[in-house]
C-alpha positions, 0 to 999 in steps of 0.5 A, spaced: 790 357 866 796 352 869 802 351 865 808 346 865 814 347 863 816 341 860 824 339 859 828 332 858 834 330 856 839 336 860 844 330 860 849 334 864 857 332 864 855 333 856 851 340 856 852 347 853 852 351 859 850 357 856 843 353 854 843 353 862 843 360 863 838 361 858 833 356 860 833 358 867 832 366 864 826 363 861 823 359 867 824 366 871 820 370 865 815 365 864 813 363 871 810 356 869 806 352 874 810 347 874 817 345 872 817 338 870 824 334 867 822 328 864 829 324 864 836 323 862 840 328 867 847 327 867 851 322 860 853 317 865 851 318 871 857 320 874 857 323 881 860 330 879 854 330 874 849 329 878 852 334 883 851 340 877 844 336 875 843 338 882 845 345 883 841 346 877 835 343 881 837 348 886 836 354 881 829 353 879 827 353 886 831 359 888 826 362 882 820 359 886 818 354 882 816 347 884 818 342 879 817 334 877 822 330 875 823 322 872 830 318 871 832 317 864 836 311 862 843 315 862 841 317 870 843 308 870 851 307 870 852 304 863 859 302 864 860 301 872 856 294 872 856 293 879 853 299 879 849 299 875 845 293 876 846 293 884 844 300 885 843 303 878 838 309 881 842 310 887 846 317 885 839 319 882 836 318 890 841 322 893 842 328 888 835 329 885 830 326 889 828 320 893 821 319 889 820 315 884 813 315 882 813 323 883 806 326 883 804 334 884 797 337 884 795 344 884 788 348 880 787 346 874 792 339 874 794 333 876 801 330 875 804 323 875 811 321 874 814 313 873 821 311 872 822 307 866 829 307 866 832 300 867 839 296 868 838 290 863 834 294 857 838 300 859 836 303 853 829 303 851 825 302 858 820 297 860 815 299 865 813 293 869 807 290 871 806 293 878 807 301 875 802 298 870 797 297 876 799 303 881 797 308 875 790 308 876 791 309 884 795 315 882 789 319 880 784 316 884 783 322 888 785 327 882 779 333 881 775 331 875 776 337 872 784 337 873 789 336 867 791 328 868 798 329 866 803 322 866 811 322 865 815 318 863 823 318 860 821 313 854 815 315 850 809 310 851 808 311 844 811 309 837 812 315 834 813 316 826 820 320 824 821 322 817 819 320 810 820 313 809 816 310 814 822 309 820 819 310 828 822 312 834 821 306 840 816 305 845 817 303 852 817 296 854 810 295 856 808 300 853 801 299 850 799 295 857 800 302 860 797 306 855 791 302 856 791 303 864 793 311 863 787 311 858 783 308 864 785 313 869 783 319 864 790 321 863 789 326 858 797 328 857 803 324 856 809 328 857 817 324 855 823 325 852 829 321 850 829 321 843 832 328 843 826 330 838 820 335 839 813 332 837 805 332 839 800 328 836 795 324 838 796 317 840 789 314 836 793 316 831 799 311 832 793 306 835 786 305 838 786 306 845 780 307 850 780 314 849 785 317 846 792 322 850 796 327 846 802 325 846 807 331 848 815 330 846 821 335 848 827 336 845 834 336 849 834 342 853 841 344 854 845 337 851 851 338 846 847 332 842 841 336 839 840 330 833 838 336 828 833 340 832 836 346 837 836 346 844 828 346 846 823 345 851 815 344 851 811 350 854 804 347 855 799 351 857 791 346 859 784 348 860 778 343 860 778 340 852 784 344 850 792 344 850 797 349 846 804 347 846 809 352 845 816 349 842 821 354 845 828 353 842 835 357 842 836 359 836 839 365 838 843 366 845 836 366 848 830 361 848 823 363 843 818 361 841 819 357 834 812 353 834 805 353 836 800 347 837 793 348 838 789 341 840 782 339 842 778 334 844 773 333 839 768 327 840 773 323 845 779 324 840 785 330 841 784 333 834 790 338 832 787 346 830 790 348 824 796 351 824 795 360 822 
C-alpha cells in the first residue's frame, strides 16, 4: 500500500529546529513512498532561508526518499517588490527545484503538483486558466487503478473552522479547478496554508462531479502553530479507501494523535467512524 508523507508550511527563517530533527527521524522510521511538501518554505523568501530549505531537501534524499513539493505564498517575496513581481519564484527554481507542475508516479499512485502562489494575490492564490486545463493531461496516462493525488498550497476548497459558521479561503479559481480535478478522476487534494490539519469530503462543501477527499496539514516545524502542534499527514491509499494518520510533536518526538478512515460509498468519500 503506497503512502505519502504530507508536510506543509515549514517556513524556514521562522522554524523550530528541534521540529526539524524530529520530523526527518520520523520520515527514517516511517519510510513513505513519497514525501510531498505542499508550500510555504521559508517566511520571506530570503536567500539564507532558501538555503536551509534546501539542506533540509537534501536530508530526505540522504534517507533515500523521493519527494514532491509545490511553492506557497511566502516562497514570493512580500516586501522586495521588484523582486516580487518581476521574478517572484526565482530563489524557489534555484534551491528547490525548477518544475513547477511537479508529477511522481510509482504502484498504487499518481501525484501532481501546481503553483498557486501569486505576486498580486499574494496571499490567497489563484490558479490561472492554463493550469485549469493542463490538469486533466497531467493524469492522462496515470494507471487507472493508481491514487490520483493533486497538490496545491492553497486549498481548492472552502473549509469550515469553529462554531460560528466562519471558513478558511479557497484559491482563486478554485471551483473551475475542482470541476477539471473531479474530470481527471482525481481522488485526493493535498494543501496546506492555512496552518490547520483537516479531511472531509468536498461534496460536503459543494456538489462536484465525483466528490475528492479534501486532506489539510498543519505546519510541520513553523514556530507559528496557530493553536495546533507542529503536524504533518501520513496518507496511507488502496483502491476505494484512505487513512489519514495526523502525527504531531506533542512531545520532543512526532506521534500519532488522530486516525481517519474514508471510503468510497456510492461515488461519494464517506468518513468511517471513529473507534
Amino acid at each position: 500500500m503506497p503512502s505519502i508523507a504530507h508536510l506543509s508550511d515549514v517556513h524556514f527563517g521562522r522554524h523550530d529546529p528541534g521540529a526539524v530533527d524530529a520530523i526527518l527521524a520520523d520520515l527514517k522510521e516511517l519510510q513513505p513512498t513519497l514525501v510531498v511538501i505542499s508550500g510555504d518554505f521559508t517566511q520571506r523568501a530570503k536567500r539564507s532561508q532558501f538555503r536551509l530549505a534546501h539542506a533540509f531537501l537534501v536530508e530526505i534524499e540522504a534517507l533515500g526518499l523521493p519527494w514532491l513539493a509545490v511553492p506557497g505564498n511566502h516562497d514570493v517575496p512580500l516586501y522586495d517588490v521588484a523582486r516580487r513581481f518581476l521574478s517572484p519564484l526565482r530563489r524557489y527554481r534555484r534551491y528547490i527545484t525548477p518544475d513547477l507542475a511537479p508529477r511522481f508516479v510509482a504502484p498504487g499512485l499518481a501525484v501532481v503538483g501546481i503553483n498557486t502562489a501569486r505576486s498580486l494575490t499574494w496571499s490567497d492564490g489563484r490558479v490561472s486558466r492554463d493550469q485549469i486545463e493542463a490538469i486533466a493531461a497531467a493524469f492522462g496516462d496515470a494507471d487507472p487503478e493508481a491514487a490520483r493525488v493533486l497538490v496545491t498550497h492553497h486549498p481548492l476548497v472552502e473549509l469550515p473552522w469553529g462554531e460560528d459558521g466562519a471558513s478558511l479561503k479557497a484559491a482563486g479559481r478554485a471551483r473551475r479547478a475542482l470541476d477539471a480535478a473531479s474530470v481527471a478522476g482525481v481522488e485526493m487534494l493535498l494543501a496546506g496554508h492555512h496552518h490547520r490539519s483537516f479531511t472531509g469530503s468536498a461534496a460536503t462543501f459543494r456538489a462536484a462531479n465525483g466528490a475528492v477527499l479534501v486532506v489539510q496539514a498543519g505546519t510541520a516545524t513553523s514556530t507559528r502553530v496557530r493553536g495546533e502542534a507542529n503536524s504533518y499527514n501520513l496518507i496511507r491509499t488502496s483502491p476505494g479507501s484512505a487513512e489519514i494518520e495526523v502525527r504531531a510533536r506533542t512531545t520532543e518526538a512526532f506521534e500519532t494523535v488522530r486516525v481517519e478512515r474514508h471510503r468510497l460509498v456510492d461515488g461519494v468519500w464517506a468518513a468511517e467512524p471513529r473507534p
